[in-house]
C-alpha positions in Angstrom: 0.0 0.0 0.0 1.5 3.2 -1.2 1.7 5.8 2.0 -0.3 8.8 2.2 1.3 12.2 0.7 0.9 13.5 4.4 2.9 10.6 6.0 6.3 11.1 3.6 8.8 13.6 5.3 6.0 15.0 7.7 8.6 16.8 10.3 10.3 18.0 7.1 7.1 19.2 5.7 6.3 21.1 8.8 9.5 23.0 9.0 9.1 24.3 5.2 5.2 25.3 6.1 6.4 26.9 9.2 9.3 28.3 7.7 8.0 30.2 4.4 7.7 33.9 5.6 10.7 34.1 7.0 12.3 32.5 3.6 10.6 35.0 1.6 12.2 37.5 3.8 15.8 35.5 3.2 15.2 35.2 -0.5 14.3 38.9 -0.7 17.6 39.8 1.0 19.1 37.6 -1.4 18.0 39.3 -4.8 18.3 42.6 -3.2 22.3 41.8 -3.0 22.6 40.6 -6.2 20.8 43.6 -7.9 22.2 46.1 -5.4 25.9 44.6 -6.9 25.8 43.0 -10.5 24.5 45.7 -12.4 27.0 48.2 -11.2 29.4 45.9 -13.2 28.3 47.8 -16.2 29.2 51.3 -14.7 32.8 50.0 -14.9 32.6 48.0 -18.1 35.7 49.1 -20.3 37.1 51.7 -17.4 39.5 49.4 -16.0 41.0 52.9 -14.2 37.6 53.2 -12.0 38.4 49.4 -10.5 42.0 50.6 -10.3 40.6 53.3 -8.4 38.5 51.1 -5.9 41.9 48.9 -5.4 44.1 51.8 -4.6 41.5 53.4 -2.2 41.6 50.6 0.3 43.7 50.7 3.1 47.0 48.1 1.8 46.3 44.3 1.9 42.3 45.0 2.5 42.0 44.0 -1.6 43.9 40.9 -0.6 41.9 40.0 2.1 38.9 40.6 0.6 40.0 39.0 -3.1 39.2 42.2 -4.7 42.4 41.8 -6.7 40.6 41.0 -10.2 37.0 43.2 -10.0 38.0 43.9 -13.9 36.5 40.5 -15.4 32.6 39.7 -14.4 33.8 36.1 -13.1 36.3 38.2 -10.8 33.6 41.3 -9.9 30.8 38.5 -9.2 33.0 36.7 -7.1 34.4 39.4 -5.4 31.2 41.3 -4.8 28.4 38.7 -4.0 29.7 34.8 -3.7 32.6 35.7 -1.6 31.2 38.2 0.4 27.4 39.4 0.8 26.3 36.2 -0.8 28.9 34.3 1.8 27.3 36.1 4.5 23.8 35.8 3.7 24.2 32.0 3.5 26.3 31.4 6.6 23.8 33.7 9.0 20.8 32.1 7.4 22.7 28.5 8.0 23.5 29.7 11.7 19.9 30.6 12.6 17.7 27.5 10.9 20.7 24.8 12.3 20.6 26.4 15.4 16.8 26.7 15.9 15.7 23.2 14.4 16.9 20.9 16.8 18.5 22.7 20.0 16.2 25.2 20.0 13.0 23.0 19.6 15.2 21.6 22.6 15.1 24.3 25.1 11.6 25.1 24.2 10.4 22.0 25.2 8.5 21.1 21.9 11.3 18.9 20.9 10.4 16.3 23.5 6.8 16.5 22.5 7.6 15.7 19.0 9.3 12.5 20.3 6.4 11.8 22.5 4.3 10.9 19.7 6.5 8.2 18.5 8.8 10.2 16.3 12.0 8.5 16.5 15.4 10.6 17.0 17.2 9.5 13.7 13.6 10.6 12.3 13.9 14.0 13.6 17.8 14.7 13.1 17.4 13.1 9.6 14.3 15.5 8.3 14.9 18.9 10.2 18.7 18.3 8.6 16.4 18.3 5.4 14.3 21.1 6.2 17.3 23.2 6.7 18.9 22.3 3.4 16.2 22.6 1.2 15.9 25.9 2.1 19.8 26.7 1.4 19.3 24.8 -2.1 16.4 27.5 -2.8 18.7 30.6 -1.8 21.4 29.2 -4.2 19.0 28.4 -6.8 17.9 32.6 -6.7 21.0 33.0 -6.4 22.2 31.4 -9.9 18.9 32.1 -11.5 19.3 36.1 -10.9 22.7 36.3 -11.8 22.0 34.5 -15.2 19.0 36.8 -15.6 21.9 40.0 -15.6 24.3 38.3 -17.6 23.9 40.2 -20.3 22.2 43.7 -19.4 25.3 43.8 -17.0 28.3 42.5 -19.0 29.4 40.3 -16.8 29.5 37.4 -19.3 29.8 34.6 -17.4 28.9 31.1 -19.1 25.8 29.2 -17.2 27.7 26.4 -16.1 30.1 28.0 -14.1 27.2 30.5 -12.8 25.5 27.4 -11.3 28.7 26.1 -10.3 29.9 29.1 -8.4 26.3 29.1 -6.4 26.7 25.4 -5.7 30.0 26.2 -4.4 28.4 28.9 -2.1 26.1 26.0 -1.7 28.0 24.0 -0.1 29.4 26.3 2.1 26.3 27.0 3.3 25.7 23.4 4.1 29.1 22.9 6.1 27.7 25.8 9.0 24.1 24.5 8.9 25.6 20.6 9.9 27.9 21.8 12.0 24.9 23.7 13.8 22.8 20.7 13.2 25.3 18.2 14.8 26.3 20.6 17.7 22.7 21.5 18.5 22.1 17.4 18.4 25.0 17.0 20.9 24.3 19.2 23.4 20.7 20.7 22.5 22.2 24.5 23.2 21.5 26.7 20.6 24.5 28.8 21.6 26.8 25.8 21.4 24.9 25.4 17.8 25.3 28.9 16.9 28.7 29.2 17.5 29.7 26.0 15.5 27.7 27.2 12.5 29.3 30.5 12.5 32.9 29.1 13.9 33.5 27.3 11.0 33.0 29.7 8.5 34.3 32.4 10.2 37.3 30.3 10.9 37.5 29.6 7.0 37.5 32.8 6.1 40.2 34.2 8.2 42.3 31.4 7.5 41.6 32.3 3.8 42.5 35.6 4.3 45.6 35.3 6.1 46.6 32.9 3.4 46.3 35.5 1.0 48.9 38.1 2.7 51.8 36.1 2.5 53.2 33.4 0.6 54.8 32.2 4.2 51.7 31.8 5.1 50.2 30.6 1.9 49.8 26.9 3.3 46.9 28.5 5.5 44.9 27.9 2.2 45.0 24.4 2.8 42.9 24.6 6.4 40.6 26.8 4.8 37.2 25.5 3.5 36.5 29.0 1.7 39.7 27.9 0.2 38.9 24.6 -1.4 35.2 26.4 -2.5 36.8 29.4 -4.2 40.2 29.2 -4.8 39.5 27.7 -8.1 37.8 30.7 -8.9 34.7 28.4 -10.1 32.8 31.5 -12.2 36.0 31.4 -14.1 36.8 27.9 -14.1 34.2 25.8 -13.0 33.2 24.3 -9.8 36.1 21.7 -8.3 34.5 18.5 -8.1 37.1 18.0 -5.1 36.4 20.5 -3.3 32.8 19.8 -3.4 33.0 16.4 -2.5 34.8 17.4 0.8 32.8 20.1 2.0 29.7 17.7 1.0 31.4 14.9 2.7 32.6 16.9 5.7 29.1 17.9 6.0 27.6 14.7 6.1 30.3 13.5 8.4 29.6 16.3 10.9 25.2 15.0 10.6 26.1 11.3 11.3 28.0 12.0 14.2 25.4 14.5 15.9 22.9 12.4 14.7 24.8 9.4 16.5 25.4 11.3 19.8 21.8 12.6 19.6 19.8 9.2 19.9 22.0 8.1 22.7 21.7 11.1 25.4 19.0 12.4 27.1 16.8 15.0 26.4 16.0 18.1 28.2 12.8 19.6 29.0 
């Protein structure tokens, strides 16, 4: 007997019914970023001496740390502008908040040990609120790529499809990386602070490392401990996502859910 369309993912299902306001509000922050920032590409189109201008107007080893060093080229501007920066931090405070909230905070609410009272198992729960949270991540990079395709060519940036949607997978992933780590620390210790500060640690972390990287090449082996490293130091608008580098952020990821999920079905749960 085939199961009813309300018995498939129902926890999952909830979240996403629960959740769509405050993803509209997260999907409107989203475009606003991307037309706030790609269409001023075309201001600059064919002045290379007005991005010359931006460089030499930040303090020295600011366009370094912030990978402005190539805002001539719409692959560079793009990646400089939105993935690596508002786009990075968009996804990485909307991954803190939803990892954060769906299982530790459910936790310290108290709702989380009614959902289990109704004969919702744990690897039920860490397995479809990990869902919830990701579905919503693959919408914002889905905008994401959509919008930036949609101003490909009123803005100049010429940037071929592929690489458009591999760049936002890339930013994808990253997103993914802070949500399990929220997910699997929230499922460990059902603190939303102890889940907040995962989520946002390990980006955070990645991007400084990144950034010191980039000051020195003494330092340049920094790169290697950086996951904003492996997701855009192959520049993907320009080259293509890195199959590598997405399978280890993917497979860190799901590491990081088996092992909270693991810890969470054997511990108790707080009221």
């Amino acid at each position: 007997m085939s199961q009813s369309p309300r018995t498939i993912l129902p926890l999952t299902r909830r979240n996403l019914a629960d959740s769509w306001r405050g993803l509209l509000g997260w999907t409107a922050g989203v475009t606003g970023a991307i037309f706030l920032y790609v269409p001023l590409y075309s201001s600059f189109s064919g002045e290379n001496a007005g991005f010359d201008d931006i460089i030499a107007s930040l303090p020295e080893g600011l366009a370094s740390t912030l990978g402005f060093e190539d805002l001539s080229s719409g692959a560079g501007y793009v990646q400089a502008t939105y993935l690596g920066l508002i786009g990075f931090v968009l996804f990485t405070i909307a991954a803190t908040l939803w990892s954060s909230a769906a299982i530790a905070g459910d936790e310290e609410s108290g709702s989380l040990e009614l959902t289990l009272a109704h004969g919702v198992s744990r690897v039920q729960v860490m397995v479809e609120r990990s869902l919830g949270v990701i579905l919503r991540l693959v919408w914002l990079a889905t905008v994401s790529a959509l919008l930036i395709l949609a101003l490909n060519d009123s803005s100049g940036i010429e940037l071929e499809p592929i690489n458009v949607i591999g760049g936002c997978l890339t930013l994808l992933a990253l997103g993914v990386l802070a949500a399990s780590f929220g997910l699997a620390v929230g499922a460990t210790t059902g603190r939303r602070a102890y889940a907040s500060a995962a989520a946002a640690g390990i980006s955070l972390l990645g991007y400084v490392l990144n950034s010191l990287g980039n000051q020195s090449a003494d330092v340049e082996w920094l790169h290697t401990l950086s996951p904003y490293h492996w997701a855009f130091g192959n520049s993907p608008l320009s080259n293509g996502a890195d199959a590598g580098a997405l399978g280890l952020l993917f497979g860190i990821s799901a590491l990081a859910l088996v092992i909270g999920g693991f810890v969470f079905t054997r511990r108790d749960v707080s009221a």
